[in-house]
C-alpha positions in Angstrom: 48.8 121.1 124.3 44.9 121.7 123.7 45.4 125.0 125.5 47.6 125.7 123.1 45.9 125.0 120.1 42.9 126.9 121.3 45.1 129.9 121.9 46.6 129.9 118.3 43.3 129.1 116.7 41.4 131.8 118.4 44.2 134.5 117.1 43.9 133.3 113.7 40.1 133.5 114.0 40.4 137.2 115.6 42.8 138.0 112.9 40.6 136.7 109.7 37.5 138.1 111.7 39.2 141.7 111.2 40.4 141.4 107.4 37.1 140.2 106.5 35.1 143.3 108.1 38.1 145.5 106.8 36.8 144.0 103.4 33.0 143.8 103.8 32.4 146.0 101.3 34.3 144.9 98.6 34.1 141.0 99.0 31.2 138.6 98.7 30.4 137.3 102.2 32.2 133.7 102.3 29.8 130.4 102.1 29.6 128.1 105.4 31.8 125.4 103.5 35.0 127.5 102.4 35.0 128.9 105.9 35.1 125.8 107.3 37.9 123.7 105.2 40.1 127.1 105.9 39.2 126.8 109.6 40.0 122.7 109.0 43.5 123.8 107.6 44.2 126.3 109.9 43.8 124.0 112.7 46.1 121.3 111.1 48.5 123.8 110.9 48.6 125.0 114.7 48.3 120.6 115.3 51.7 120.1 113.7 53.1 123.6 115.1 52.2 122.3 118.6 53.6 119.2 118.1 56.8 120.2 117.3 56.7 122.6 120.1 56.6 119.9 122.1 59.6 117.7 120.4 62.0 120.8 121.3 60.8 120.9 124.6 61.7 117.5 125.5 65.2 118.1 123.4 65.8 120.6 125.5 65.4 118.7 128.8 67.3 116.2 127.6 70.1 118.4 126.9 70.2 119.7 130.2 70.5 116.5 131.6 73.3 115.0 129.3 75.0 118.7 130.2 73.9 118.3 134.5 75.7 114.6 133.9 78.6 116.4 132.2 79.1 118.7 135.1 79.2 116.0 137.7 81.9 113.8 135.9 83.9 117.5 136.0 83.7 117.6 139.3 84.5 113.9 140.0 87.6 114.6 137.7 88.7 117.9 138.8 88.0 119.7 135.8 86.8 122.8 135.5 84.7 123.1 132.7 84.5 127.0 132.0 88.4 126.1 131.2 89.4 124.9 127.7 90.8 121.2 127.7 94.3 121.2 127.0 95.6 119.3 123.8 96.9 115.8 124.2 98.6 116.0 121.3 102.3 117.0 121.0 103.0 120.6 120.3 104.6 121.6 117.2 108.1 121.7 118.3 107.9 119.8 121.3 110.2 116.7 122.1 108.7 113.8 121.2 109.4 111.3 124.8 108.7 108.0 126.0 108.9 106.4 129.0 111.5 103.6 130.5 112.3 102.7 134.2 109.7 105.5 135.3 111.8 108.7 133.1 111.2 110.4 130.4 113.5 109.3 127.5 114.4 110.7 124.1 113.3 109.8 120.6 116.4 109.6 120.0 117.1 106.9 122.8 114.2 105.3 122.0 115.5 104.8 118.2 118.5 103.3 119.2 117.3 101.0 122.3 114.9 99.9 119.3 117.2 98.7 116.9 119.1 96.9 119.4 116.2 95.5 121.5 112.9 95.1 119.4 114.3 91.3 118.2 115.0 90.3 121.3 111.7 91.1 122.9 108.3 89.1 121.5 104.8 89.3 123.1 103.5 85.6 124.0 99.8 85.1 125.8 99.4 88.9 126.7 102.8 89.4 128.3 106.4 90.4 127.2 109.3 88.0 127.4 112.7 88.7 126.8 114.4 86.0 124.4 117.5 88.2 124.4 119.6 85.3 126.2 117.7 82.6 124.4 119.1 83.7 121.1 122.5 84.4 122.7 123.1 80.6 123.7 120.2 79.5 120.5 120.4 76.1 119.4 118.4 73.8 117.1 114.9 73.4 117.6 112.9 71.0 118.3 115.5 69.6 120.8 114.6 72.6 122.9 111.5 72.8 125.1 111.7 74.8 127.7 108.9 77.9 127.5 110.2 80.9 126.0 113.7 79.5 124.5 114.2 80.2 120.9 116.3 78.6 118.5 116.8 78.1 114.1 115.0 75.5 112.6 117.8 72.8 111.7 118.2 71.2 108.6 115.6 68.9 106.7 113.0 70.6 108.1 109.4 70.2 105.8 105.7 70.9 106.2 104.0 67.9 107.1 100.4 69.3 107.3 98.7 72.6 107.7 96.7 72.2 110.3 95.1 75.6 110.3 94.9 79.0 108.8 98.0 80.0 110.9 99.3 76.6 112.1 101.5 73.4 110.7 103.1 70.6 111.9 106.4 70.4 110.6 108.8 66.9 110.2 112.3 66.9 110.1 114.1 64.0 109.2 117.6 63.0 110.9 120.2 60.0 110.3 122.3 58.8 113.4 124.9 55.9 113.2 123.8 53.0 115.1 127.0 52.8 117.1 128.7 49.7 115.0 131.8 49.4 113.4 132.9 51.9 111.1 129.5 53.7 112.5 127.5 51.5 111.0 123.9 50.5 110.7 122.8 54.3 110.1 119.4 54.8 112.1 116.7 57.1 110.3 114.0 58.7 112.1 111.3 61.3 112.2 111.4 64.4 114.5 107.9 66.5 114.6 107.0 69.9 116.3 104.2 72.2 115.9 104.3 75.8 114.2 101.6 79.0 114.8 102.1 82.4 113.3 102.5 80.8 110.2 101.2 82.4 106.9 99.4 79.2 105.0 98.3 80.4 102.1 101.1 79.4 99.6 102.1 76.4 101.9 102.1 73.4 100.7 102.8 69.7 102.1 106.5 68.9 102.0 107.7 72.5 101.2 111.4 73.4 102.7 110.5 74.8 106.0 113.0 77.6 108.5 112.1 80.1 111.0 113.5 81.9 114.1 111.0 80.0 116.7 110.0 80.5 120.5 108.9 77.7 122.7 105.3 78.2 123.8 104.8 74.6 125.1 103.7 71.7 123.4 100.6 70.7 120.7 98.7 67.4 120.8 97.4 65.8 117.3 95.9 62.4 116.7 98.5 60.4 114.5 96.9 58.4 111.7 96.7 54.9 113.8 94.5 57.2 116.3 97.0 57.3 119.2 97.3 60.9 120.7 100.7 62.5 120.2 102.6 64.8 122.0 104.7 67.6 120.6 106.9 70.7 121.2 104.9 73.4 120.2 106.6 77.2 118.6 105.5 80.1 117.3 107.2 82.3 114.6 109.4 84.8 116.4 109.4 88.3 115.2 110.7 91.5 116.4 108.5 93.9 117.9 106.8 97.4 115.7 107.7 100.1 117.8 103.9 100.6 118.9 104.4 97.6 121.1 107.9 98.3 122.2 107.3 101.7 123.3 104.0 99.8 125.5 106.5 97.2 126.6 108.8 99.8 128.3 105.9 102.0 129.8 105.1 98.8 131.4 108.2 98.3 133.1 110.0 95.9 130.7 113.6 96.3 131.9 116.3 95.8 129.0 118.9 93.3 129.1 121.8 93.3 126.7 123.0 89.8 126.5 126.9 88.4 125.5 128.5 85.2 125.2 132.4 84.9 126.3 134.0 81.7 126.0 137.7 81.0 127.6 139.7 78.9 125.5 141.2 75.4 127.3 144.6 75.8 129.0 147.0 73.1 128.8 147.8 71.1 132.4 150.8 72.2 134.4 152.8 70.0 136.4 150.6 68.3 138.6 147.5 69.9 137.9 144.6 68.8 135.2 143.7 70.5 132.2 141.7 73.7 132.4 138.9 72.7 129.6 137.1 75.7 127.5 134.2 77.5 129.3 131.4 79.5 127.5 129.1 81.7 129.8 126.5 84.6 128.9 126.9 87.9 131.0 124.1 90.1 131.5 124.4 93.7 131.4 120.9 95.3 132.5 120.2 99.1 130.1 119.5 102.0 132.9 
């Protein structure tokens, strides 16, 4: 770098040297002092120049290792980079597809395997479950408990408590006959489960509760006499946006379309017993 300067000084020296003999004549011969704050200047001048020589040198090398690096990872890849990249976006014009069972499948198909499907898929603790046969044979919840079954909330269902920003605890009160005559003494008692998903902000406690829930398992809470309680445990059960349905069948969700038949009772024939009613689900897989 002090080469450098030396070299640019002495041209500028050379150069003023010659313009001020061309001159000789006609101007006054300059004073010590003014030559040397425009020699001071001068060399400033060349300082900075020099310095940001030196900025786009080291640019430069750094761009030709970001472009070496780039290179490599083209080779690792098989890409040739003297080729444009091709688009990844859909050509104008181009069928729009998506993927199910490993084949390409229409928008079209996809529309209509959503509308049928998307409520009858939900996306629990990173991984897809099919409630499509839960909601088939549904029944009232909290009664059920087994991990991904859904069901309707029943009747006199409330919020007991929020118990977070997404969470509650609801109660649900139910009257059974004690058993006596005329089904008398009636027995009252308290059913709670617990409820994520849930948007809190206008909740209130004792505000009319119903969902469609999923079983995830079951919530503990510390009841007011400080014994720990043990309860079934839901979260809100919404169908699918099509983001995450189209994800669920690139990952090898397989659709199931789900029925109930039930065959009425048959009265007995001679010697044999009655045939009571039957009700069974049949599964029908989509291909």
């Amino acid at each position: 770098m002090k080469s450098l300067i030396l070299l640019t000084l002495n041209a500028a020296l050379f150069s003023w040297g010659a313009m001020a003999f061309a001159t000789e004549s006609a101007q006054p011969t300059p004073t010590s002092d003014s030559v040397r704050a425009e020699l001071e200047e001068l060399w400033i001048t060349v300082a900075k120049q020099a310095k940001q020589i030196q900025q786009l040198q080291k640019e430069l090398a750094e761009q030709k290792r970001r472009s070496q690096e780039l290179e490599s990872l083209c080779q690792k890849h098989g890409i040739d980079p003297s080729k444009p990249l091709e688009s990844t976006q859909p050509e104008a014009g181009k069928a729009e597809t998506y993927m199910y069972l490993g084949k390409p499948r229409t928008k079209a198909w996809f529309d209509r395997v959503y509308r049928d499907f998307a409520d009858k898929i939900t996306f629990v603790d990173g991984q897809y479950l099919d409630v499509g046969k839960a909601l088939v044979g549904a029944s009232e919840v909290p009664g059920v408990a087994e991990i991904g079954s859904a069901g309707e909330t029943p009747d006199r269902c409330k919020v007991f408590q929020v118990v977070a920003e997404d969470a509650i605890l609801v109660r649900r009160s139910e009257f059974r006959t004690g058993g006596g005559p005329g089904g008398f003494p009636w027995i009252h008692r308290e059913l709670f489960f617990h409820v994520k998903g849930v948007d809190t902000k206008d909740l209130t406690d004792g505000a009319e509760f119903s969902a469609k829930l999923l079983s995830i398992g079951t919530y503990h809470y510390t009841a007011v006499d400080g014994a720990i309680k043990t309860i079934p445990s839901y979260t809100i059960h919404a169908p699918l946006t099509k983001e995450e349905f189209a994800d669920a069948l690139a990952n090898g969700f397989r659709l199931v379309k789900y029925r109930k038949v039930t065959t009425k009772a048959r009265p007995a024939k001679t010697g044999r017993s009655q045939r009571r009613a039957t009700t069974k689900i049949i599964a029908t897989p989509i291909p």
